[in-house]
C-alpha positions as CSV (number, residue, x, y, z in Angstrom):
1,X,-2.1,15.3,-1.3
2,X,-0.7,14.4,2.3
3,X,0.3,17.7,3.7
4,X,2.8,17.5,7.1
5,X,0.6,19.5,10.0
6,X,1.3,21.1,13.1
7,X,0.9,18.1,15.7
8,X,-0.4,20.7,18.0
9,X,-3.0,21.7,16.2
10,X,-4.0,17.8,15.9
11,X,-5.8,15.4,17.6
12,X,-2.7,13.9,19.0
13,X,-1.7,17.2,20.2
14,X,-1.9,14.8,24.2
15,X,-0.1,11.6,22.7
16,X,2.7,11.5,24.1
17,X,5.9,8.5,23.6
18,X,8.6,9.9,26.2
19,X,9.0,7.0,28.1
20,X,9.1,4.8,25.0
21,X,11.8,3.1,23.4
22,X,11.1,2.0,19.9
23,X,7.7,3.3,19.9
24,X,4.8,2.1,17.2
25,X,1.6,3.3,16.7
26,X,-1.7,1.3,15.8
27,X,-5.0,2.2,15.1
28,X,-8.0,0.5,16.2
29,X,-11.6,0.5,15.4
30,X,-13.6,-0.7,18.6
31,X,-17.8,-0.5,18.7
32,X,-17.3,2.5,16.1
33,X,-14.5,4.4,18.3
34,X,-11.3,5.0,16.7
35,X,-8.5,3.9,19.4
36,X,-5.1,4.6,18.9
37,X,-2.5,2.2,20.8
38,X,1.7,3.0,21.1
39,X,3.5,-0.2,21.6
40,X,7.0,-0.2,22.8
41,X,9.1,-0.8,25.5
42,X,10.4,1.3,29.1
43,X,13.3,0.9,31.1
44,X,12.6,-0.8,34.7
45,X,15.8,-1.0,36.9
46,X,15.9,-4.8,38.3
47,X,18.0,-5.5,41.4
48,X,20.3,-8.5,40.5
49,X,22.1,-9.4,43.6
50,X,23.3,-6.1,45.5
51,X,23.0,-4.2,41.7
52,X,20.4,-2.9,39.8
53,X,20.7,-3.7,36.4
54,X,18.6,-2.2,33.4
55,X,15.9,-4.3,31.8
56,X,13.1,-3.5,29.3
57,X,9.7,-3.9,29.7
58,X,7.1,-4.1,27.1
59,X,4.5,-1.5,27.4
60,X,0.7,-0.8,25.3
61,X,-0.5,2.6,26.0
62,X,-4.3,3.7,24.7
63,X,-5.3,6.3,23.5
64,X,-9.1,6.8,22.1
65,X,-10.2,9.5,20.5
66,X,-12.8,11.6,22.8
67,X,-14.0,14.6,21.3
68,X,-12.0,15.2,18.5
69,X,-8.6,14.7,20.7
70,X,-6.4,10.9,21.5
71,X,-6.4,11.3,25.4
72,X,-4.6,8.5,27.1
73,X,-6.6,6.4,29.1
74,X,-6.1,3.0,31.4
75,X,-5.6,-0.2,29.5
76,X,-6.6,-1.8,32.6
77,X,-10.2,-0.1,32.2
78,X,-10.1,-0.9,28.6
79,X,-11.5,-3.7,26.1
80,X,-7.8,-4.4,25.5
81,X,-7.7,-5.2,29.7
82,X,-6.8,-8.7,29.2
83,X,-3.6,-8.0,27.0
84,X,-1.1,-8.0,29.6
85,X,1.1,-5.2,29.7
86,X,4.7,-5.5,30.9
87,X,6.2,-8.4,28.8
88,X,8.6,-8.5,25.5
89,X,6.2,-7.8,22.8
90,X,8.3,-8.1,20.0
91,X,5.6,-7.3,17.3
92,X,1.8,-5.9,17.1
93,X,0.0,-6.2,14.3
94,X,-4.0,-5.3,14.1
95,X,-5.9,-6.1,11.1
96,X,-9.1,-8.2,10.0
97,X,-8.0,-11.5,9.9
98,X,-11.7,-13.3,10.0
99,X,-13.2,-10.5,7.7
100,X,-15.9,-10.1,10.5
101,X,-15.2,-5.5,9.7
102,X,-13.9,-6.5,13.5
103,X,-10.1,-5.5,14.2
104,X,-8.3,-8.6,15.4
105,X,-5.1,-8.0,17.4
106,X,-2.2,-10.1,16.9
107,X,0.6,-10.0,19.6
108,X,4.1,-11.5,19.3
109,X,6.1,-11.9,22.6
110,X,9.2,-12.7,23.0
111,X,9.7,-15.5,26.0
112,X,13.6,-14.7,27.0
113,X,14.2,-13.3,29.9
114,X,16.5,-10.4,29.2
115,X,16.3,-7.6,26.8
116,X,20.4,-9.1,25.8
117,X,18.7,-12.3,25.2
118,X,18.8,-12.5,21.4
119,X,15.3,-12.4,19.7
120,X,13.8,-15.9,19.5
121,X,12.3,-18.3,21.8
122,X,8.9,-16.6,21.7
123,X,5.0,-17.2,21.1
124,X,1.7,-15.7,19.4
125,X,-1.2,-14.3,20.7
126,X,-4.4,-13.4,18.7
127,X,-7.2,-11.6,20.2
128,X,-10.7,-11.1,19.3
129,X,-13.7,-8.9,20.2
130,X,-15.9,-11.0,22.3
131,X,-19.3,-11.0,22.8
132,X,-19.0,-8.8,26.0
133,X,-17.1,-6.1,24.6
134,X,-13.5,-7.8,26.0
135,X,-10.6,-9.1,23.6
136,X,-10.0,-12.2,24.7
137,X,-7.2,-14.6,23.0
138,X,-8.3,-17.6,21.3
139,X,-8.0,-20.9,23.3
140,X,-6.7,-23.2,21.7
141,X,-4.5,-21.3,19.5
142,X,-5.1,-21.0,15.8
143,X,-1.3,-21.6,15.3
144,X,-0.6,-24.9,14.4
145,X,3.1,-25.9,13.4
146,X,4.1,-22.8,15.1
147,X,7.8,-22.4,15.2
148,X,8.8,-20.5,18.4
149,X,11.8,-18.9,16.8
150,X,9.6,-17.3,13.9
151,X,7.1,-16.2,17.0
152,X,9.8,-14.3,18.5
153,X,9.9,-12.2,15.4
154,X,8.2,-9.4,13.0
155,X,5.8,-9.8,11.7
156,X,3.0,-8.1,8.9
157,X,-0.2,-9.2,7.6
158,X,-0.9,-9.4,3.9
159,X,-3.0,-11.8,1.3
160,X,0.4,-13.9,-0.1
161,X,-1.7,-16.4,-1.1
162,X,-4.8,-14.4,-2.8
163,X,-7.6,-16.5,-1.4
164,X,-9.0,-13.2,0.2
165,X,-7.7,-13.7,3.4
166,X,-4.7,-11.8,5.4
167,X,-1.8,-14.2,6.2
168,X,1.1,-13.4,8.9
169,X,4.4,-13.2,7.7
170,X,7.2,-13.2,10.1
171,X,11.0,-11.7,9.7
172,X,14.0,-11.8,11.7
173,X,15.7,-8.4,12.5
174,X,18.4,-8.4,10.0
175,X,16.3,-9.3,7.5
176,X,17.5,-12.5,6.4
177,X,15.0,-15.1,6.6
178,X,11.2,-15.2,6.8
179,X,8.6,-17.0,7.1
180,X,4.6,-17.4,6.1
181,X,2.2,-18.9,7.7
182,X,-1.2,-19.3,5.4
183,X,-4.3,-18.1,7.2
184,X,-7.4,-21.2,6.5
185,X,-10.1,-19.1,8.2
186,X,-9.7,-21.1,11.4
187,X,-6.0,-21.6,11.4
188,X,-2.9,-20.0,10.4
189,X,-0.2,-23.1,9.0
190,X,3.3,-22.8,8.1
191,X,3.5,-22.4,4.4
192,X,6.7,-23.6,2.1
193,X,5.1,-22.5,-1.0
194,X,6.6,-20.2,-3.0
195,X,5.4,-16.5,-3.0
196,X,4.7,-14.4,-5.7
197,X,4.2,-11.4,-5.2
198,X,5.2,-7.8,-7.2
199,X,8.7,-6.4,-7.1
200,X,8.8,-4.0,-4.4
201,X,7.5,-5.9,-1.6
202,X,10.4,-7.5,0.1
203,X,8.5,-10.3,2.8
204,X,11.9,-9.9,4.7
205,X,11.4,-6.7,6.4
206,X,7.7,-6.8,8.1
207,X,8.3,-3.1,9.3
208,X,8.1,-1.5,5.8
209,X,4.7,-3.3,5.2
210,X,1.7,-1.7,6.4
211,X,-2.0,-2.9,5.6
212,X,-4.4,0.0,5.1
213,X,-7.5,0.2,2.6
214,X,-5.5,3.4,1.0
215,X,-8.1,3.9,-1.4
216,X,-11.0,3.1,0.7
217,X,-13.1,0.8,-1.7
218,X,-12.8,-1.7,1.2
219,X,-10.0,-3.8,0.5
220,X,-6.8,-4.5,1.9
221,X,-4.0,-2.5,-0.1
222,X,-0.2,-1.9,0.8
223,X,1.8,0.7,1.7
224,X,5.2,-0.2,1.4
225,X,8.1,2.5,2.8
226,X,11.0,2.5,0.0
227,X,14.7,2.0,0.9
228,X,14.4,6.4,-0.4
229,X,11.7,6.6,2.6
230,X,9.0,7.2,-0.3
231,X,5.6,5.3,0.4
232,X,5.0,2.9,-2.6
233,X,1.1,1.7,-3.4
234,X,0.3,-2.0,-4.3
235,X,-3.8,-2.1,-4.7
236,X,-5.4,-5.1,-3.6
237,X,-8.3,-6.3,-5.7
238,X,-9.1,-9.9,-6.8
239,X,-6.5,-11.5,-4.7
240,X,-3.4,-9.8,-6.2
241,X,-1.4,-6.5,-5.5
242,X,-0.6,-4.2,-8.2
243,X,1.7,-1.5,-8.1
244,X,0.4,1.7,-8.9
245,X,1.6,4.6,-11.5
246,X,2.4,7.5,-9.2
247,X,-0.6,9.5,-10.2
248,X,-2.8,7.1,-8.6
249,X,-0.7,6.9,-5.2
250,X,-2.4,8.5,-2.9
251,X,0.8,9.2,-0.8
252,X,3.1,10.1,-3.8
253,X,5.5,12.6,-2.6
254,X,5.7,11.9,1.0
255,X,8.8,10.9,2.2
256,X,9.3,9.6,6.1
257,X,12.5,9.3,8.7
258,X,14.2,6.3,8.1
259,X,13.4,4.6,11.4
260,X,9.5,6.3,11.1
261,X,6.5,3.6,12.4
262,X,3.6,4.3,10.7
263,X,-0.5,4.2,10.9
264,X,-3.0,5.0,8.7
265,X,-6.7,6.0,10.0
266,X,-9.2,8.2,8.5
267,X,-8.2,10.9,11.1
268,X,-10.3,13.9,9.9
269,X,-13.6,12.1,9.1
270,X,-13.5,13.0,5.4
271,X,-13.4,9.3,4.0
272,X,-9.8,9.6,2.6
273,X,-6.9,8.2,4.3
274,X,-4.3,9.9,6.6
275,X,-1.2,8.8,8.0
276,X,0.9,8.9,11.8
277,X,4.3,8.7,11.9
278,X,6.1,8.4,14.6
279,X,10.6,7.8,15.1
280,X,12.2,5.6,17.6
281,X,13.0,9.2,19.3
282,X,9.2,9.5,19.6
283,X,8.8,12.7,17.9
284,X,5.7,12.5,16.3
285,X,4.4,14.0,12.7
286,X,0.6,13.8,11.2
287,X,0.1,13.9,7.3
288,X,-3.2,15.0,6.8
289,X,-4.9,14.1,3.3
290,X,-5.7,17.3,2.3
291,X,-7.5,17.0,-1.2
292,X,-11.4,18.7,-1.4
293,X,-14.0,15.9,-2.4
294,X,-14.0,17.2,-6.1
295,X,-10.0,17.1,-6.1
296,X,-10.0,13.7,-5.9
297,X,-9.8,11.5,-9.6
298,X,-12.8,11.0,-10.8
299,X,-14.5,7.7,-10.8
300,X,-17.4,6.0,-13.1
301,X,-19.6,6.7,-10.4
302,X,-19.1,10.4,-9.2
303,X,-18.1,11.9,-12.8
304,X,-20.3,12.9,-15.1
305,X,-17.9,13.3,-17.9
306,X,-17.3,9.4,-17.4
307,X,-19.2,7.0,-19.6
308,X,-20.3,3.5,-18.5
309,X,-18.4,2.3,-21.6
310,X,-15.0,3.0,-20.2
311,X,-15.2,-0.4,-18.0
312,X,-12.2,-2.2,-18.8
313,X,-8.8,-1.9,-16.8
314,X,-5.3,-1.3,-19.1
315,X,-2.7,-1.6,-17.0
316,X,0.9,0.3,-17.7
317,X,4.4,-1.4,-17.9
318,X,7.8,-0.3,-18.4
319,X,10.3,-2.0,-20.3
320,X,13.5,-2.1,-17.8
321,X,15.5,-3.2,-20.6
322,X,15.0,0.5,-22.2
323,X,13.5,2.4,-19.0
324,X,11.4,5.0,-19.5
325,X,9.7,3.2,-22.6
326,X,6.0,2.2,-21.8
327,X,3.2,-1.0,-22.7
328,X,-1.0,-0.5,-22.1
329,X,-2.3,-3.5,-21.9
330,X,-5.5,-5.1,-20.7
331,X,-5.5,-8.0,-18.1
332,X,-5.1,-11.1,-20.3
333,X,-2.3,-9.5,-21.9
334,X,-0.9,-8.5,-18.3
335,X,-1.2,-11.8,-17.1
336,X,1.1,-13.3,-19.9
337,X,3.3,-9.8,-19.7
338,X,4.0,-10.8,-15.8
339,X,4.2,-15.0,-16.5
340,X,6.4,-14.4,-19.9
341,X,8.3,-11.0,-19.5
342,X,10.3,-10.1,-16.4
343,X,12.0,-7.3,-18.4
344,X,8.5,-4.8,-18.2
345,X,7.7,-4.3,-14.4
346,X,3.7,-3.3,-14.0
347,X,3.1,0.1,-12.7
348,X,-0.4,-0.5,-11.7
349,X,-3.9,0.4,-13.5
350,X,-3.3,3.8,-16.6
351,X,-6.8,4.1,-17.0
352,X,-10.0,2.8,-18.5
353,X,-11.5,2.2,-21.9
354,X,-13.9,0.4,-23.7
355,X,-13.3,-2.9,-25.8
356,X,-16.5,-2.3,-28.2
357,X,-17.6,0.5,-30.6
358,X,-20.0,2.7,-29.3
359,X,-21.1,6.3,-29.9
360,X,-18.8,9.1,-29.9
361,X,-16.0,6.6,-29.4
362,X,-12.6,6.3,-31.7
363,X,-10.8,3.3,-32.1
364,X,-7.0,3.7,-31.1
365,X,-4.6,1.2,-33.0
366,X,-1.2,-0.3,-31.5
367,X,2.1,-0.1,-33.3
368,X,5.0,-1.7,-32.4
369,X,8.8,0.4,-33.3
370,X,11.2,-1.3,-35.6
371,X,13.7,0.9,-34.6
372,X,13.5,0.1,-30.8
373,X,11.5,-3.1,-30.1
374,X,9.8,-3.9,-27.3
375,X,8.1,-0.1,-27.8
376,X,5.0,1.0,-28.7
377,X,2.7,3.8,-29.9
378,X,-1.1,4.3,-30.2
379,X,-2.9,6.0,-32.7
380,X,-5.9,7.1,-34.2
381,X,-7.3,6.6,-37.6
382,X,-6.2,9.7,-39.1
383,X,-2.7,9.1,-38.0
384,X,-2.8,5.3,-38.6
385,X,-3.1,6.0,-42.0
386,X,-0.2,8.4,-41.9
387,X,1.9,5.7,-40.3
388,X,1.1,2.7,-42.8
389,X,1.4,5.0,-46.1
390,X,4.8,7.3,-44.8
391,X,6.4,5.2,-41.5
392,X,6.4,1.4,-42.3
393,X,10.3,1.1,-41.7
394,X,9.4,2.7,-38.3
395,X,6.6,1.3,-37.0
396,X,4.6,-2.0,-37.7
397,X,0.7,-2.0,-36.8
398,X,0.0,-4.8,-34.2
399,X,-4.3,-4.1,-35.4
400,X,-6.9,-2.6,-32.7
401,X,-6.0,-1.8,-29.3
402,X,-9.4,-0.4,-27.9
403,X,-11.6,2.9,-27.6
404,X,-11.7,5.9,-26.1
405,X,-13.2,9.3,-26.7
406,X,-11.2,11.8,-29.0
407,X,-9.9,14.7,-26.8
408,X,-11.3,17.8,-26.0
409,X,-15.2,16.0,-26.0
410,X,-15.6,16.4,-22.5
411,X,-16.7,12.4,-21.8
412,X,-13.7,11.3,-20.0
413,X,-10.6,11.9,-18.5
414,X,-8.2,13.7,-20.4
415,X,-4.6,11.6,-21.2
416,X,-1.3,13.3,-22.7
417,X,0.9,12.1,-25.3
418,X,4.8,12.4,-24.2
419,X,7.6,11.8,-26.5
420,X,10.6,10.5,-24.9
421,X,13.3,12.9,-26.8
422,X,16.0,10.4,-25.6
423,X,14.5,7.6,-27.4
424,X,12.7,9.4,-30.3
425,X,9.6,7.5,-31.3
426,X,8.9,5.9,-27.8
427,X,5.7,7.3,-26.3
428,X,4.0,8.0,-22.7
429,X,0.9,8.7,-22.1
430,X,-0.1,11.0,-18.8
431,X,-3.4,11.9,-17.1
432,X,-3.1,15.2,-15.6
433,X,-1.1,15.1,-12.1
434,X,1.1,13.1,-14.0
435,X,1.6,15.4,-16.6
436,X,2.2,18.1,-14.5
437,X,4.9,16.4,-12.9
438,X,6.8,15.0,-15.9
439,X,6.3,19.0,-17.2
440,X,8.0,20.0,-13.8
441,X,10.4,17.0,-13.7
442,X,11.2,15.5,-16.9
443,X,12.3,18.2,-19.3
444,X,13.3,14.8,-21.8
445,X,9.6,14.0,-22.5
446,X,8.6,16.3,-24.5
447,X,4.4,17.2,-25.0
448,X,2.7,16.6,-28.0
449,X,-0.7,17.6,-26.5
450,X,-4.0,16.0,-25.3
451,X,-4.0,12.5,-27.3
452,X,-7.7,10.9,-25.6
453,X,-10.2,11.0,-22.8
454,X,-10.8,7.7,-21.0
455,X,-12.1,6.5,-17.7
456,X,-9.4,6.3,-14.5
């Protein structure tokens, strides 16, 4: 749970963004010291003839973290010194782009010569940690096709391509056109091939898209911000992103100012993910992840009540054609589900069971509703009977689904059964945050009790 803190009591109590415009924060690992750098822009009066005239000036101000506080300190003295200050930056993106564990820097600068100048015209910098401690840019660059109207852009990084390495996407402003170019390990090149990617990640507005390991397991996730201002979850693992259920989002129920920049840095030390927020007025807010260590779900490694069994991933659907209607299935089913069915969108992984018999485990059966297709329910033996002898004008068996342990045995995690009460017969299945939420929320499901334990 992200809870909204006191900025004074913070360590960015000293940040401060008043002479920023449009101000964005980043954060940066460098030699094992979390840095954390505002772009933006500043006003500097220019004397045009016998007038001064307004222009902007790009500005990077740096902040690392010195005893528990961000104190600003001179970029000039920095390992950032050779970023030149003072020039359009349209875009700033750090991220691993070499997976080195090194932050690269990616700059975008806009070449016009006037703030009125439309955006456009404009070229890419990409900086990494040198031998001596310095980011330097890389000579020549690792552009190649570059487009200077797509430099002058937004930009985000993200794996489009799955080959475990992050690309750069670039967007204009209004959000009508962008463009990808593929990252080869030694050169980024301007890709025409279409994207797929999950619904919810819209490639045409960079500034929604962050980055950030959210579930620290090392790997690249998403955060996307929601047109609602919600944060949306996309894990990243084997070269795809997958939407998660909100259970397993671990920034469910935070919801940011519209024109909110964010970052996301383990602030507080405690190996779970926090987030910075900061408006275009600069006011700045801190979200501090505030669950204990045994708060968090349990994993197959740090819970006991477990089993190694519980290895394979079901992933959870809804069928848009009848929302609020649900499909578990396991990943070669998914794969077909997202080729074949556009109808069910993937909410990301329910939980874990196991595909073979083993001790103490049940086998739960699929059955598929006659009276609303495209539906399903699982059940155990007991009730499996009960269906086939009393319910066959209901509900048609569709044979073994897979096994869990039987509720109340203490060997997993326990799942709820929900029955939608405005689509009788149509089922849902909640682990407990979930469940409490749908109890609180969603008077129209209605419990039935705990239905299995499984792994999450």
């Amino acid at each position: 749970m992200l809870e909204n803190k006191d900025i004074s009591q913070t360590p960015f109590a000293e940040v401060s963004t008043g002479r920023l415009s449009f101000p964005a924060p980043h954060f940066i690992e460098i030699d094992g010291q979390s840095v954390l750098l505002i772009t933006g822009r500043s006003e500097v009066p220019l004397l045009v003839g016998d007038q001064f005239i307004t222009v902007f000036s790009g500005e990077i101000e740096y902040y690392p973290l010195v005893e528990g506080e961000y104190v600003e300190a001179e970029l000039e003295e920095s390992p950032l010194q050779d970023i030149e200050n003072g020039r359009r930056i349209v875009d700033f993106t750090v991220a691993d782009f070499n997976n080195d564990d090194i932050d690269d820097i990616i700059n975008s600068i806009n070449l016009t010569e006037s703030d009125r100048d439309p955006l456009g015209s404009g070229t890419i910098e990409y900086y990494q940690l040198n031998s001596n401690g310095l980011y330097q840019p890389l000579a020549p660059s690792p552009f190649t096709n570059l487009n200077q109207e797509d430099a002058g852009q937004l930009q985000t990084a993200l794996d489009v391509n799955g080959d475990g390495l992050l690309d750069l996407v670039f967007a204009t402003v209004e959000g009508d056109s962008s463009t990808i170019y593929l990252n080869n390990g030694d050169t980024f090149e301007l890709s025409t091939a279409e994207v797929n990617l999950p619904e919810g990640i819209d490639l045409s507005n960079p500034r929604v898209i962050y980055s950030v390991d959210g579930d620290n397991d090392g790997d690249p996730d998403l955060v996307v911000k929601q047109e609602d201002n919600s944060l949306a979850f996309f894990r990243y693992q084997d070269g795809q992103y997958t939407a998660v259920a909100e259970s397993e989002n671990p920034f469910a129920g935070v919801n940011v100012v519209e024109t909110n920049q964010l970052a996301f840095s383990d602030t507080d030390g405690d190996t779970d993910i926090d987030l910075l927020a900061i408006e275009d007025n600069g006011n700045i807010s801190y979200y501090e992840n505030s669950l204990e260590e045994n708060d968090n779900p349990p994993t197959e490694d740090d819970d006991p009540n477990t089993d190694s069994l519980l290895d394979t991933s079901i992933n959870r659907f809804q069928n848009m054609d009848i929302p609020g209607t649900y499909l578990y299935a396991g990943e070669s089913e998914s794969e077909a589900i997202r080729e074949d069915f556009p109808d069910f969108t993937e909410e990301g992984l329910a939980f874990k069971v196991a595909v073979e018999s083993g001790e103490d485990l049940i086998p739960l059966y699929r059955f598929q509703s006659n009276t609303t297709p495209g539906t399903y329910l699982y059940a155990g033996e007991s009730e499996r009977i009960n269906i086939n002898d009393n319910f066959t004008e209901e509900f048609t068996e569709e044979g073994l689904a897979f096994y869990v342990y039987g509720a109340g045995t203490g060997q997993g995690n326990t799942f709820y059964r929900f029955q939608n009460e405005n689509k009788p017969g149509t089922y849902l299945f909640a682990g407990e945050a979930e469940r409490e939420s749908i109890l609180a929320d969603f008077p129209n499901f209605i419990e039935e009790g705990a239905a299995f334990e499984v792994g999450v």
